[in-house]
C-alpha positions as CSV (number, residue, x, y, z in Angstrom):
1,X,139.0,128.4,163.2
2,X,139.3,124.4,164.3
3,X,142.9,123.8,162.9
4,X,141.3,120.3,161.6
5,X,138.7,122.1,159.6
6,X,139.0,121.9,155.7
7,X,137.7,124.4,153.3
8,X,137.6,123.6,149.7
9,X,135.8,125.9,147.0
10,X,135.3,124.5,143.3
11,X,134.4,127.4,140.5
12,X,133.3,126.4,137.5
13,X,133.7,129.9,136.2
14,X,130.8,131.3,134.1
15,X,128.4,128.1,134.5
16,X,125.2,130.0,135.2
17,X,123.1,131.5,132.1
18,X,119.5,132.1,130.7
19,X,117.3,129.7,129.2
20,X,118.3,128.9,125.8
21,X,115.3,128.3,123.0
22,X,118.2,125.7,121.4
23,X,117.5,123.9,124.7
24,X,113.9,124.3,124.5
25,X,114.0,127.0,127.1
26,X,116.5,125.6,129.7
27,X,119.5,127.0,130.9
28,X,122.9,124.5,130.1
29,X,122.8,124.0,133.7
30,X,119.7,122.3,133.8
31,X,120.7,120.5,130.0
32,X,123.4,119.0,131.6
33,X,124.1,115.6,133.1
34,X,125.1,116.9,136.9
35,X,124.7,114.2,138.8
36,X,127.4,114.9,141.8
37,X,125.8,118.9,142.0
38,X,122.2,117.5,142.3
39,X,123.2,115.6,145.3
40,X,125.4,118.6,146.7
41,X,122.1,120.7,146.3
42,X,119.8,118.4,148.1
43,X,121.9,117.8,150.9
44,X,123.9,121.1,151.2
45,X,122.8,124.7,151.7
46,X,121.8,125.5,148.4
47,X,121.0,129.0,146.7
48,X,121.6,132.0,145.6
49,X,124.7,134.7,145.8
50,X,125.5,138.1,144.4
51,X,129.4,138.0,144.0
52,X,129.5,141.7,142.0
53,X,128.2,144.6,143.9
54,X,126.1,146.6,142.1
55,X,127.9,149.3,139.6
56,X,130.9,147.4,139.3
57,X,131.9,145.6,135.8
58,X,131.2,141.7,136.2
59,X,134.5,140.8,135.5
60,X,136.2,137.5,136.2
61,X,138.2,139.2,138.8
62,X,136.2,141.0,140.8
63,X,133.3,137.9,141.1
64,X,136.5,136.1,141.8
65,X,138.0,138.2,144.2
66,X,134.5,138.5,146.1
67,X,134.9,134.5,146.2
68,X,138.0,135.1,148.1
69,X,136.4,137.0,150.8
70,X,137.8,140.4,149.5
71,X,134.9,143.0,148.8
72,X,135.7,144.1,145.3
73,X,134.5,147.5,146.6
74,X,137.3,147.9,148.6
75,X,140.4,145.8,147.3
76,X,139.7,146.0,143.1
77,X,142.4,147.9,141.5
78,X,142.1,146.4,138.1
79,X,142.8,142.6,136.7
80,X,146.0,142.9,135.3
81,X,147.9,143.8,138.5
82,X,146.3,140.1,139.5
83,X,147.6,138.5,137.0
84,X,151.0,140.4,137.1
85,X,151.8,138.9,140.6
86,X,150.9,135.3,139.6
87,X,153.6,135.9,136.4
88,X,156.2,137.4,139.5
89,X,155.9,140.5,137.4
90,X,157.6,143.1,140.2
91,X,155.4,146.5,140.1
92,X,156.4,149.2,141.9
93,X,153.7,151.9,143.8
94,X,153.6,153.7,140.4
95,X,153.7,151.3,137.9
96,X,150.4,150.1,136.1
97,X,149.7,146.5,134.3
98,X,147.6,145.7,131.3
99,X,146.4,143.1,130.0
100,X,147.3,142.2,126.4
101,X,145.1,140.0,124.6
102,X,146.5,138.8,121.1
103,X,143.1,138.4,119.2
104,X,142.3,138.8,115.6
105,X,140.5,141.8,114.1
106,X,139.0,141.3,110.8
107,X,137.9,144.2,109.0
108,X,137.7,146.5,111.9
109,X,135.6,144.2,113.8
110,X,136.5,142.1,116.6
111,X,136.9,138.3,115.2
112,X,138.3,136.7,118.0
113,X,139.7,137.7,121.2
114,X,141.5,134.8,122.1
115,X,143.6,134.2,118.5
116,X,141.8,131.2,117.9
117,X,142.9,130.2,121.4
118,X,146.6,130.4,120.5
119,X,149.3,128.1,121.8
120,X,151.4,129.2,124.1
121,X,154.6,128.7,122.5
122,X,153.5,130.6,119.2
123,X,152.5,133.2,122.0
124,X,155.9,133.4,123.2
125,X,156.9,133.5,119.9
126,X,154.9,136.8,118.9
127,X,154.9,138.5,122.4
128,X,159.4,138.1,121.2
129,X,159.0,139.8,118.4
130,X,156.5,142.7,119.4
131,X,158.9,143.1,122.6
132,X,162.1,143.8,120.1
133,X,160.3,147.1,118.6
134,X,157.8,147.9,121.9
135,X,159.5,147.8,125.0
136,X,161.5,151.0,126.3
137,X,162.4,152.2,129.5
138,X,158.2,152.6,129.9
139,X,157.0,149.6,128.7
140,X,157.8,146.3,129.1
141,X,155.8,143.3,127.4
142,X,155.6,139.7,129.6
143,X,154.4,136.6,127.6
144,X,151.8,134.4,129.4
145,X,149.1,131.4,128.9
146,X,147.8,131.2,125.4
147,X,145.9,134.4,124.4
148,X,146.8,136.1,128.0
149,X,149.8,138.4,128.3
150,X,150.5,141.6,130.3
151,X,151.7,144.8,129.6
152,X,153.3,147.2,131.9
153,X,154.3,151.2,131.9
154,X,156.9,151.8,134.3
155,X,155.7,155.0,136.3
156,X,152.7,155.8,135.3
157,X,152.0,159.5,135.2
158,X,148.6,159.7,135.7
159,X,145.8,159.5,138.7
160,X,143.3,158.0,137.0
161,X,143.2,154.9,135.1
162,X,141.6,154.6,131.3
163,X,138.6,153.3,130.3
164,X,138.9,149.9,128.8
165,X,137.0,147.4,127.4
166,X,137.6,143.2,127.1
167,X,137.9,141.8,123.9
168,X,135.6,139.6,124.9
169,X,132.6,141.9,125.1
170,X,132.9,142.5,121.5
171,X,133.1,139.6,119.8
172,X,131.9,140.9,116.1
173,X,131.7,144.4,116.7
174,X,133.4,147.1,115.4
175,X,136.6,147.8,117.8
176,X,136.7,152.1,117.0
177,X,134.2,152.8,120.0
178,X,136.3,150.5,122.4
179,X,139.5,151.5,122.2
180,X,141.2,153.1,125.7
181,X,140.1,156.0,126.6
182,X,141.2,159.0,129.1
183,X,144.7,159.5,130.5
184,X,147.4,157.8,128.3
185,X,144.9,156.6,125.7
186,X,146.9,157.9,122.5
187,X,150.4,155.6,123.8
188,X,148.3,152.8,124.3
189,X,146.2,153.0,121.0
190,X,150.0,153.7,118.9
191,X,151.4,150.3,120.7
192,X,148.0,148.8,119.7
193,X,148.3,149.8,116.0
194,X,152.1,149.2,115.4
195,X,151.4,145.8,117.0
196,X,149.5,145.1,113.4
197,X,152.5,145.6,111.2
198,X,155.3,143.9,113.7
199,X,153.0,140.8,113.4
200,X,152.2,140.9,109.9
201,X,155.7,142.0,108.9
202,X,157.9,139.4,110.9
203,X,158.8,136.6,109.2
204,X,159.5,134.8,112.6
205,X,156.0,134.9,113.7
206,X,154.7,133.7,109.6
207,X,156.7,130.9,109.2
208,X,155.6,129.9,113.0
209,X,151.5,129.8,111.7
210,X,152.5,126.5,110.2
211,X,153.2,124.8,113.4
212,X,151.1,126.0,115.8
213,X,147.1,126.8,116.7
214,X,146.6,131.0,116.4
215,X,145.5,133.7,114.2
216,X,147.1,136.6,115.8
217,X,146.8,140.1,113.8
218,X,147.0,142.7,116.8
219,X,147.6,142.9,120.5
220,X,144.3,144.2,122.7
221,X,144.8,146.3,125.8
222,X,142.9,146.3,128.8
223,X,142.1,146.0,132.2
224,X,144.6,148.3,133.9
225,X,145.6,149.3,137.4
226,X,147.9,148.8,139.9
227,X,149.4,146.6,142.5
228,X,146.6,145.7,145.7
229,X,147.3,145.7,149.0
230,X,145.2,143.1,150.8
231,X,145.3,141.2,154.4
232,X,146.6,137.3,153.6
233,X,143.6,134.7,154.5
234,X,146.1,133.6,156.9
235,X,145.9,136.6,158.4
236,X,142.1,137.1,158.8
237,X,141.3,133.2,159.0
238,X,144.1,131.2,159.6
239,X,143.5,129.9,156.3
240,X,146.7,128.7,154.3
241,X,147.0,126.0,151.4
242,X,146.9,126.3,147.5
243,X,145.1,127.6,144.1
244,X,144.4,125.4,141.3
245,X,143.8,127.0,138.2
246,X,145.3,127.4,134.3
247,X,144.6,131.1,134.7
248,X,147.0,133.7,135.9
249,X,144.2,135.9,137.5
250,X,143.0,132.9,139.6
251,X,146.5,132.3,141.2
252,X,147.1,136.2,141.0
253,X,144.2,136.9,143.3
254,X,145.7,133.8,145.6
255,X,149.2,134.8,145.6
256,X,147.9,138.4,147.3
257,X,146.0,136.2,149.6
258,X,148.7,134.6,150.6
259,X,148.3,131.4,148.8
260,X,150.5,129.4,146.7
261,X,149.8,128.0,143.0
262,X,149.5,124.5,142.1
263,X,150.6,123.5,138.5
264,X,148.9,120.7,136.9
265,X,150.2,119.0,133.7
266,X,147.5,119.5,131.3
267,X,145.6,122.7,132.5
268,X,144.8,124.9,129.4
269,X,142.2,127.1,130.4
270,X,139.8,125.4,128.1
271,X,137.6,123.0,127.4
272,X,140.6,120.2,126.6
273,X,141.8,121.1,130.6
274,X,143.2,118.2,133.1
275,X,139.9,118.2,135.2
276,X,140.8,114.7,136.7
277,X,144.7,116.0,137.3
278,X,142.9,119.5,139.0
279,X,140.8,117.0,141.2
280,X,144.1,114.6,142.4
281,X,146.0,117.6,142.8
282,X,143.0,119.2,145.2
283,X,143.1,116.1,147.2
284,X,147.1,115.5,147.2
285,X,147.4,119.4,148.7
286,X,144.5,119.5,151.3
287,X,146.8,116.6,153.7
288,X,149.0,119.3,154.1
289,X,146.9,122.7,154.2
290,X,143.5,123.8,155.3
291,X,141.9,125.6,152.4
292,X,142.2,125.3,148.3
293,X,140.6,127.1,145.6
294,X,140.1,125.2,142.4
295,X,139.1,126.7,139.5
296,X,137.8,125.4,135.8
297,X,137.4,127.9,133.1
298,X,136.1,126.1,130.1
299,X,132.4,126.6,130.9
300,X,133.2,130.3,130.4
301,X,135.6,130.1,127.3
302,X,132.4,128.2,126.0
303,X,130.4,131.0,127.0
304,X,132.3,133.3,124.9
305,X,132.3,131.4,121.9
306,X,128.8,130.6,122.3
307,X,128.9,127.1,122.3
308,X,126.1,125.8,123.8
309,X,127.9,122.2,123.2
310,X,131.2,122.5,124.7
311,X,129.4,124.5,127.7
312,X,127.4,121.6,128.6
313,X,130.6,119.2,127.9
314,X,132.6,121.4,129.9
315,X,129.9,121.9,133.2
316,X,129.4,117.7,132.7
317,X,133.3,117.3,132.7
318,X,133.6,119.7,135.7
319,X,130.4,117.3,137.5
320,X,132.0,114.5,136.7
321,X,135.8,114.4,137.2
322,X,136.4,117.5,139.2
323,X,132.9,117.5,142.0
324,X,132.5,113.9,142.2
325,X,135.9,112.9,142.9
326,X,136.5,115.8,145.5
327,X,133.3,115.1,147.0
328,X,134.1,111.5,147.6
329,X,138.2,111.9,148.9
330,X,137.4,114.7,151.0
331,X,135.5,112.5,153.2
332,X,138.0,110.9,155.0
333,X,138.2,114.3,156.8
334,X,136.2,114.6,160.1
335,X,135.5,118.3,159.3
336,X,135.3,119.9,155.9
337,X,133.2,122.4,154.4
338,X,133.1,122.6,150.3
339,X,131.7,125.4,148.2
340,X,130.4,124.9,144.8
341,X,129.3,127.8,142.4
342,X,130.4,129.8,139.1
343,X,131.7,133.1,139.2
344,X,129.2,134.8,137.6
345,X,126.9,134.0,134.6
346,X,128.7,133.9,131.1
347,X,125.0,133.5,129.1
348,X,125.6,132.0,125.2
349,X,123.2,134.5,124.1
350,X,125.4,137.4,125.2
351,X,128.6,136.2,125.2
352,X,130.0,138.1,127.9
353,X,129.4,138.0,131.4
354,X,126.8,139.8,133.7
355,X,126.4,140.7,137.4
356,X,123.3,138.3,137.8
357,X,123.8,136.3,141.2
358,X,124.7,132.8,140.8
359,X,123.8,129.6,142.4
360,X,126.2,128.4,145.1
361,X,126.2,125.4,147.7
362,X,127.3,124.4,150.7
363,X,128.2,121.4,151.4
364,X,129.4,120.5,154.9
365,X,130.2,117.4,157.6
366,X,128.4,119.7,160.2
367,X,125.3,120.7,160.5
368,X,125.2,124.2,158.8
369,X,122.7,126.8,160.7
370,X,120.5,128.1,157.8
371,X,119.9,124.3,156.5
372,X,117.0,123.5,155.2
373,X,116.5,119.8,153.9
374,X,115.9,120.3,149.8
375,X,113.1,118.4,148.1
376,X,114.1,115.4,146.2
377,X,113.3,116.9,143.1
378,X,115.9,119.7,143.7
379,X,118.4,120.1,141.4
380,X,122.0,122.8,141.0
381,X,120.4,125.1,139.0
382,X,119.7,128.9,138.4
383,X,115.8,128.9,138.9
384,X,116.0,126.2,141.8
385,X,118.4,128.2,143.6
386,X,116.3,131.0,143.6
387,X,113.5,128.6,145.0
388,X,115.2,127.8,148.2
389,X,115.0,131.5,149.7
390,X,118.6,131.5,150.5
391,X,120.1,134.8,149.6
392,X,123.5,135.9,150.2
393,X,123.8,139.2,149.1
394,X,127.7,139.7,149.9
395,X,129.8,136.5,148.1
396,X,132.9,137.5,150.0
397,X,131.1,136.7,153.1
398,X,130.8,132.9,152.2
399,X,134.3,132.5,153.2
400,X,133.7,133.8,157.2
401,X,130.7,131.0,156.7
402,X,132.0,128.4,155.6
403,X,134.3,129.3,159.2
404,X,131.5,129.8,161.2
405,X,129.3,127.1,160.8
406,X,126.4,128.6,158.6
407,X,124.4,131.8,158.1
């Protein structure tokens, strides 16, 4: 790859959807005010990408890890390993991480899988006081961002992994048919349960609901596996720079890839996020690298709370202080490529994600092969996309051609 080249990819994670009635049949994509996407579209090469192969879950990490080049066929062992490195969680061959959620279960139903997007330092708080009764010589509990915390059992005995479910796929439903199943399922459900009475018994975590945003009740397992084994994008591409993200499995997946995470003041993970401080950072790191990867995941918290508000707000915001600015500072560079796209749709209607393919655009200071010039009326959306007959069926191949010059 030309050593001068710059690649830059911008996610904002779970932006694409279905048409909404509310909206009078329009997707938030096309509700929203996305001036700075429009233009990419029209003058990029605009359409449409599968980034989860077909019978894979469409989780965040492996649309994500397909973004990264990595075929989620291949490299996915399970989210929470991901996450684990980013948190410099050290897992041996045999040890397995989960992801622990604190949510709130009312009634035997999922109420809300994020604790009423808890603060992180009542987070710490409770993941303190579950750790005094939980961990052992097998398990060990590691606080993290907000709601997002892992779990990991030292030497896992087993071959095969349980069958888990995110908290986030059953918002409102009754939890009893998706707890973990298969190997190891009864010592996860037991931490799950005495989780309940630690929290409602300590008088630590109590008095702490006064000061801080969070409804915790219980702790939520998921997402299990163990630590991957991938080739650095150094390695394959001579790639080497930064991620930019509030969530651990972001800058998980980019610490395996041999990148290094950015911390900006003000990144939540939600729709209050530092998009302008993501943006500065972005153009601060690329003087001294060749590739970043910055990520925004409030359209997809929206998503899951099925907000149809806060996920235009949040796409608008993501426009507005996170494309345009990029757009416009990266062009001091004689060579640069950027990528623009979700992850994967997060629709409101469902409130959980699906393997759909996504709209995605290229947008380059070469001449892409594959360009076509967009009509004037085009705009970054699901169904116009879709219009341009640009298919990439393999997201992690985006990556080799953004290198390359074009498809």
């Amino acid at each position: 790859m030309n050593k001068d080249k710059k690649i830059i990819i911008l996610i904002g994670d779970g932006m694409a959807d279905y048409p909404i009635d509310e909206l009078d049949g329009r997707t938030p994509l096309e509700a929203a005010d996305i001036p700075n996407m429009d233009y990419l579209a029209r003058n990029g090469l605009f359409g449409l990408t599968k980034t989860v192969p077909d019978g894979m879950s469409p989780g965040s990490d492996t649309a994500n890890l397909s973004i990264f080049s990595y075929d989620p066929a291949r490299y996915f062992t399970g989210r929470a390993p991901l996450e684990a490195l980013n948190m410099n969680i050290e897992l041996g061959k045999n040890d397995a991480a989960f992801r622990c959620n604190l949510v709130n279960i009312e009634d035997g139903r999922m109420n809300d899988f994020s604790a009423d997007h808890i603060d992180t330092e009542f987070t710490n708080i409770v993941i303190g006081e579950l750790k005094k009764q939980i961990d052992s010589d097998e398990i060990e509990l590691y606080p993290g961002v907000s709601y997002r915390n892992i779990l990991v059992w030292r030497n896992f005995p087993y071959q095969d992994f349980l069958n888990t479910t995110p908290p986030h796929d059953i918002t409102g439903k009754e939890i009893n048919d998706f707890l973990p199943r298969g190997p190891g399922e009864e010592k996860l459900r037991a931490i799950m349960e005495a989780s309940k009475s630690i929290i409602a018994g300590s008088d630590k975590i109590n008095k702490s609901r006064e000061r801080y945003k969070g409804n915790p009740n219980s702790i939520w397992l998921w997402g299990g596996g163990k630590k991957p084994a991938v080739e650095t994008l150094k390695e394959r591409f001579g790639l080497h720079g930064y991620t930019i993200s509030a969530v651990d499995l972001i800058n998980g997946i980019g610490r395996a890839a041999g990148l290094t995470p950015l911390s900006v003041e003000g990144a939540t993970g939600y729709i209050d996020t530092n998009y302008s401080g993501k943006a500065d950072a972005l153009l601060e790191a690329i003087k001294k690298c060749n590739f970043v990867f910055l990520h925004v995941e409030a359209p997809d918290e929206a998503g899951h709370e099925g907000n149809i508000k806060n996920k235009i707000k949040a796409i608008e915001d993501f426009d507005k202080k996170v494309v345009g600015p990029v757009i416009g500072g990266i062009r001091e560079y004689a060579d640069y490529t950027v990528l623009v796209m979700p992850d994967h749709p997060t629709p409101i209607r469902l409130r959980t994600h699906t393997a759909d393919p996504v709209p995605f655009c290229l947008y380059s200071s070469k001449k892409l092969s594959g360009f076509r010039k967009s009509p004037e009326n085009i705009c970054f959306t699901e169904k116009m996309a879709e219009t341009t007959g640009t298919f990439i069926d393999k997201a992690h191949n985006l990556i080799p051609i953004m290198i390359d010059g074009g498809i």
